[in-house]
C-alpha positions as CSV (number, residue, x, y, z in Angstrom):
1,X,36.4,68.7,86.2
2,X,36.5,64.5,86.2
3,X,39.7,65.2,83.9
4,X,41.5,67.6,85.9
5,X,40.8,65.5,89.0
6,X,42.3,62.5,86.9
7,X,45.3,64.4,86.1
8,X,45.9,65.4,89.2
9,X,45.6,61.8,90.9
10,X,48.0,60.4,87.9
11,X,50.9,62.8,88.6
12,X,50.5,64.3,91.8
13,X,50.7,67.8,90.4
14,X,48.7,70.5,88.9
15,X,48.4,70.2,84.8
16,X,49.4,74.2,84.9
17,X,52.6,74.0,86.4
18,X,53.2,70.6,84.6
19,X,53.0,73.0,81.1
20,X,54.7,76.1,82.8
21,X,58.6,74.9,81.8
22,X,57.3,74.0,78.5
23,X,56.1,77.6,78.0
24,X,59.2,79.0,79.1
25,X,61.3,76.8,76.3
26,X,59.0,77.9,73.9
27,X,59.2,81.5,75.0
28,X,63.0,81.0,74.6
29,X,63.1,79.4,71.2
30,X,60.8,81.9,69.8
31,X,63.4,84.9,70.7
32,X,66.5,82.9,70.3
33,X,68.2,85.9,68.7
34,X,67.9,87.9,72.0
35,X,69.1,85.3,74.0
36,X,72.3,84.9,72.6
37,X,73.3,88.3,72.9
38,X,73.2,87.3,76.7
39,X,75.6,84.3,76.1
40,X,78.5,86.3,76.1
41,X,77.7,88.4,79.0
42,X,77.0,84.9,81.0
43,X,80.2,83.0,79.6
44,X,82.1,86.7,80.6
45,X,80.5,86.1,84.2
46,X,80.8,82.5,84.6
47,X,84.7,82.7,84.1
48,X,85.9,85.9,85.3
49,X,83.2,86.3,88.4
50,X,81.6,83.1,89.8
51,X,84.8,80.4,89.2
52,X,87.1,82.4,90.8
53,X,85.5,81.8,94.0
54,X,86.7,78.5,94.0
55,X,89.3,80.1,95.5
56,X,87.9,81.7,98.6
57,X,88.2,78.6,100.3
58,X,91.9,79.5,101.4
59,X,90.1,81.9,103.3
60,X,89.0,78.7,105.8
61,X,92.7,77.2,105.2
62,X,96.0,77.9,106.2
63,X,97.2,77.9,102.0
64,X,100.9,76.3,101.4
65,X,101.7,77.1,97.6
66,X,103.3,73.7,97.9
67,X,100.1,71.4,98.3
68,X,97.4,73.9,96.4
69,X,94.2,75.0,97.3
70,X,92.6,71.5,97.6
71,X,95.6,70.7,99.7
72,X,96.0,73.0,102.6
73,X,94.6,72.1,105.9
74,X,91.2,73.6,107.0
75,X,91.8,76.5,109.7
76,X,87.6,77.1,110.5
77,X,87.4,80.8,111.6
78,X,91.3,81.3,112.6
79,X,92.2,83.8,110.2
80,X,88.7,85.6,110.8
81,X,89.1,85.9,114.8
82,X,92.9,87.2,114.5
83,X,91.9,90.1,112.2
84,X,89.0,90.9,114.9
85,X,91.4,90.6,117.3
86,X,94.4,92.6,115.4
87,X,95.1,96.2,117.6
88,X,94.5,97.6,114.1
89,X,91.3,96.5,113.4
90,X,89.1,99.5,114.4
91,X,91.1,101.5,113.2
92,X,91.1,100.3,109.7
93,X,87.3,99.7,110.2
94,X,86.8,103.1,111.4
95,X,88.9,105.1,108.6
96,X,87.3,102.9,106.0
97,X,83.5,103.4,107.1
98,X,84.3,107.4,107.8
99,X,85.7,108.2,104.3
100,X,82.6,106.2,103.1
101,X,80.8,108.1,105.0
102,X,82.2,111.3,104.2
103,X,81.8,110.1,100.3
104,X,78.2,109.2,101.0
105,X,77.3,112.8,102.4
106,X,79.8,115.0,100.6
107,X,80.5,113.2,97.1
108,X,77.0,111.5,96.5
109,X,74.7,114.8,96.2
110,X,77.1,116.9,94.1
111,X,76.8,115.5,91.4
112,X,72.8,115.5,91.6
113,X,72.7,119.4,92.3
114,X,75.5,119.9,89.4
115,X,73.2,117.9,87.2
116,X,70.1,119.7,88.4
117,X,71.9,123.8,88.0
118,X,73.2,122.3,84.7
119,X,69.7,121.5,83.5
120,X,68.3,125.0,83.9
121,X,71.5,126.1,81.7
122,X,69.8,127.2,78.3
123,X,72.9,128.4,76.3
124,X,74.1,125.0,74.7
125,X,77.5,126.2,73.8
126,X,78.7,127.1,77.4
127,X,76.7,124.0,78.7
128,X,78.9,121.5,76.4
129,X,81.8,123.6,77.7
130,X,80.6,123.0,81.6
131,X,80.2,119.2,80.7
132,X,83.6,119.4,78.9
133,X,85.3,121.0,81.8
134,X,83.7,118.8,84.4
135,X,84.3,115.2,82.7
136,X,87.9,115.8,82.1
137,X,89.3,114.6,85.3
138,X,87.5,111.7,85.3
139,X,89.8,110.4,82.8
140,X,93.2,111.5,84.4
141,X,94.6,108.4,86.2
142,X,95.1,107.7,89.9
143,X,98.9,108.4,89.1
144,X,98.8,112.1,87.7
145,X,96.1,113.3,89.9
146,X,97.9,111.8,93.5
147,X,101.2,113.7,91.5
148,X,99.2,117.0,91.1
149,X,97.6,116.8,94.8
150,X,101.3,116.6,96.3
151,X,102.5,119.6,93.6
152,X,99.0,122.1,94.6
153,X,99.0,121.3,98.1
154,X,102.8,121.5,98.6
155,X,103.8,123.9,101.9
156,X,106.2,125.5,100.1
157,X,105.6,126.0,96.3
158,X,101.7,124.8,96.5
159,X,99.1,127.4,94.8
160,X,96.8,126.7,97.7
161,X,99.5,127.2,100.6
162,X,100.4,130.8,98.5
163,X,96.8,131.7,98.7
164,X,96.6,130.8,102.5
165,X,100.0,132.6,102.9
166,X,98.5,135.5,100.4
167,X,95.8,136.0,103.5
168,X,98.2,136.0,106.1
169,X,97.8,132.2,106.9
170,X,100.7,129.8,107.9
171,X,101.1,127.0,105.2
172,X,99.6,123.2,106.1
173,X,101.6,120.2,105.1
174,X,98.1,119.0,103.8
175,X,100.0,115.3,102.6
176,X,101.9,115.1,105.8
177,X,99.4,115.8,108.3
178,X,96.7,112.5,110.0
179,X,93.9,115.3,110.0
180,X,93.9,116.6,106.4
181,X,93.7,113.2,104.8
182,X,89.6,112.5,104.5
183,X,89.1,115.8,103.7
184,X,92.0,115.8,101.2
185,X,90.6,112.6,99.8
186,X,87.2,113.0,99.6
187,X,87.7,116.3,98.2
188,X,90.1,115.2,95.4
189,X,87.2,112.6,94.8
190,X,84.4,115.2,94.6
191,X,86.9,116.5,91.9
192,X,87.5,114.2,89.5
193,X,83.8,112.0,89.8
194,X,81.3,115.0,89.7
195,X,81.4,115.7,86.0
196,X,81.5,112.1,85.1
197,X,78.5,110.8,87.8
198,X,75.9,113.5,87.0
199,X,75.9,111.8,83.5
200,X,73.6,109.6,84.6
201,X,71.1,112.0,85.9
202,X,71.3,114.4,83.2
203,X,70.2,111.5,81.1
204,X,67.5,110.8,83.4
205,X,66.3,114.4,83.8
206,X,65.5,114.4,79.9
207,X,62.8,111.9,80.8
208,X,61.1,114.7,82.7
209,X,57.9,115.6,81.2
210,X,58.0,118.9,79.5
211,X,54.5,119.6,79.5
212,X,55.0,119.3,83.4
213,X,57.0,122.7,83.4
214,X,54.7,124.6,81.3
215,X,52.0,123.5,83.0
216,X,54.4,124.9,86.1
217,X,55.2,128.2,84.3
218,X,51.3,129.1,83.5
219,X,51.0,128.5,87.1
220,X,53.5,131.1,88.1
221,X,55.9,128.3,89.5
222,X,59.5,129.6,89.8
223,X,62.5,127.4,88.6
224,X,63.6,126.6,92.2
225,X,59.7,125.6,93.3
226,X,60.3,123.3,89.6
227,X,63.1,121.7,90.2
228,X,62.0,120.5,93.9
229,X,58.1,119.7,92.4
230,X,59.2,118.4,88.9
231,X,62.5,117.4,88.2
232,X,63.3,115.9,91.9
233,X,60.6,113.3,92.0
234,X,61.4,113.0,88.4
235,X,65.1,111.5,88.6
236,X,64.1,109.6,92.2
237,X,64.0,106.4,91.2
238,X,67.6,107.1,89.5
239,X,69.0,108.3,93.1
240,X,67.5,105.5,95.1
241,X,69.2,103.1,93.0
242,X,72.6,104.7,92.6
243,X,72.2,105.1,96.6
244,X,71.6,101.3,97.2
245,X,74.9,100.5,94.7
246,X,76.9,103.2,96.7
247,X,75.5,101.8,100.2
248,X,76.7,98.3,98.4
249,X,80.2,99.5,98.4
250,X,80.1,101.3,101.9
251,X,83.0,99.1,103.2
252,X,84.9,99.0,100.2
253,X,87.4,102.1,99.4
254,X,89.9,101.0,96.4
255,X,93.6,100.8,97.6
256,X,95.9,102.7,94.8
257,X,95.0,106.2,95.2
258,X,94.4,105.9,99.1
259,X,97.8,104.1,98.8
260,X,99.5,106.5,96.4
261,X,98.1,109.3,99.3
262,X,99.9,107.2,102.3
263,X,102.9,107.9,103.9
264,X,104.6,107.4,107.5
265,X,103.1,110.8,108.5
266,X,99.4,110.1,107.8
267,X,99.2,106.4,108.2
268,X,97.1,106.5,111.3
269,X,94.6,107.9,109.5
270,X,95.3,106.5,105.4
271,X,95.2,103.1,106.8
272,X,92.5,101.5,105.1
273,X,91.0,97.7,105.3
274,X,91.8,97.1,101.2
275,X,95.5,98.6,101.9
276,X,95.9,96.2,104.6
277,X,94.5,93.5,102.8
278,X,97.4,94.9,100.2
279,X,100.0,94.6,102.3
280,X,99.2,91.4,104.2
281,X,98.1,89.0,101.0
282,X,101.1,90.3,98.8
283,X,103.6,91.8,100.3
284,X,104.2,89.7,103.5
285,X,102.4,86.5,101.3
286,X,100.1,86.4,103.8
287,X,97.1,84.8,101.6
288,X,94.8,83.0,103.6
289,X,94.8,86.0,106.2
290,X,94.3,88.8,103.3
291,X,91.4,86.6,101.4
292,X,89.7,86.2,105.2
293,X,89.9,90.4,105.3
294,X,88.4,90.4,101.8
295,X,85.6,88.0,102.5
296,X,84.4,90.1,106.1
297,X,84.4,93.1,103.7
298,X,82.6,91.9,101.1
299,X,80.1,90.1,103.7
300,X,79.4,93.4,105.3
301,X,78.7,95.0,101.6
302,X,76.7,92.4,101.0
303,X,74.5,93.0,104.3
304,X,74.1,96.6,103.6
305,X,73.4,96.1,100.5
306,X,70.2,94.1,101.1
307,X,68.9,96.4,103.8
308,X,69.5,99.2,101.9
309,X,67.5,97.5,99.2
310,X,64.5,96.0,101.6
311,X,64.6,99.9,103.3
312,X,63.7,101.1,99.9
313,X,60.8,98.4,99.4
314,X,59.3,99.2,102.7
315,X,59.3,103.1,101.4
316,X,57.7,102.7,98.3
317,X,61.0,103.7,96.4
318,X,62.7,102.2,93.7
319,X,64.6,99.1,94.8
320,X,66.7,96.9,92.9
321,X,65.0,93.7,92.9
């Protein structure tokens, strides 16, 4: 006890935490090997993620290519208060945040329900062909699928437009038209991400217990009473945190295929804060301005991303740190 108290009067701090960083080093040098499998990652992030917001300060600066970043005069909140202020700025706030929204309630559960209908498949032969089908327009680019949507949904030639015509229906200019555009675009989405996204939670459904459904089955359990007893609670913790990474990107939409999709017709409604951001930073060489737009968005993610995250906490769900 007269030691500890000695220890404590020499230093000022308690001998445990004194040893702690010691502990830690030697914790490190004793798994070297898996720490330097993490070196590259870091080095990867360190260059292509953190030092590149250097460059956010022209956000705060009126940038002149001529003097540099470090050059420019400091703005403050200039380029922040004349977006807010833009005419356009609820509308590219509201289209952004509804086709999120329609993503988040249309897009995000499809994939969970395909994955939970493709579990109870018992024929492996038509469930690789299923999977098969499904991936495959995950990996057609932005380019060919915008290409096919204008071909299918053309009023004149379009399969769908003959079908509506087929029923006696008059044909919809489904490219041209400010109403059809979320529902063309989140349905085009459901389209070529469903395969591809319920990856994830067929992988976490084989993690499911088996002796949980037989237990299930002696009990007389159906496969519907299974599925919402067994394999639900089962991939939770996989859907809270694919939630809190979608709720992460609520703001952000992705500007090629929403720009591919835009044209003079639809622009009310295809106007979007990243195709703004588009047009303002490179077209018009607006860069200051743009980077300003970028930083609010990524601001807001950021926000929603931590509720989402403390929300989860507070329930007792998973959360991601």
């Amino acid at each position: 006890m007269s030691t500890v108290t000695s220890s404590k009067e020499k230093t000022g701090l308690n001998p445990k935490k004194q040893t702690r960083p010691l502990a830690t080093l030697r914790k490190v040098a004793r798994n070297w090997e898996l720490y330097l499998f993490l070196l590259p990652t870091l080095v990867y992030f360190l260059i292509f993620k953190y030092y590149p917001m250097y460059g956010l300060q022209i956000a705060f600066k009126d940038f002149m290519a001529v003097h540099g970043i470090l050059g420019s005069p400091w703005v403050g909140f200039e380029h922040f208060i004349r977006f807010f202020e833009s005419y356009q700025f609820w509308n590219l706030l509201g289209n952004s945040l509804l086709i999120n929204f329609y993503q988040l309630i249309f897009a995000f559960p499809i994939p969970i329900i395909f994955a939970l209908m493709l579990n109870q498949v018992t024929r492996t032969r038509f469930k690789k062909v299923v999977q098969t089908v499904t991936y495959a327009p995950h990996f057609i680019s932005v380019v060919v699928l915008v290409g096919m949507l204008f071909i299918f949904l053309s009023p004149s030639n379009g399969f769908v437009n003959n079908i509506i015509q087929l029923f006696g229906g008059e044909p919809i200019y489904f490219m041209g038209s400010e109403a059809w555009f979320k529902p063309v675009f989140v349905g085009s989405q459901i389209w070529q991400t469903t395969g591809w996204s319920a990856i994830i939670y067929l992988a976490a459904l084989t993690s499911v217990d088996p002796q949980l459904h037989e237990a299930a089955i002696v009990d007389g359990a159906t496969k519907l009473q299974r599925v919402f007893h067994i394999d639900i609670p089962g991939i939770l913790p996989v859907i809270m945190i694919m939630l809190i990474l979608e709720i992460g990107n609520f703001v952000t939409l992705g500007y090629q295929k929403v720009l591919l999709m835009q044209n003079e017709l639809n622009i009310a409604s295809s106007e979007v804060i990243q195709t703004y951001v588009y047009k303002s930073g490179l077209l018009n060489s607006q860069f200051s301005y743009a980077a300003a737009i970028g930083l609010f968005e990524n601001v807001i993610n950021f926000i929603l991303l931590i509720m989402m995250n403390q929300m989860a906490k507070k329930f007792k769900q998973q959360s991601l740190f």
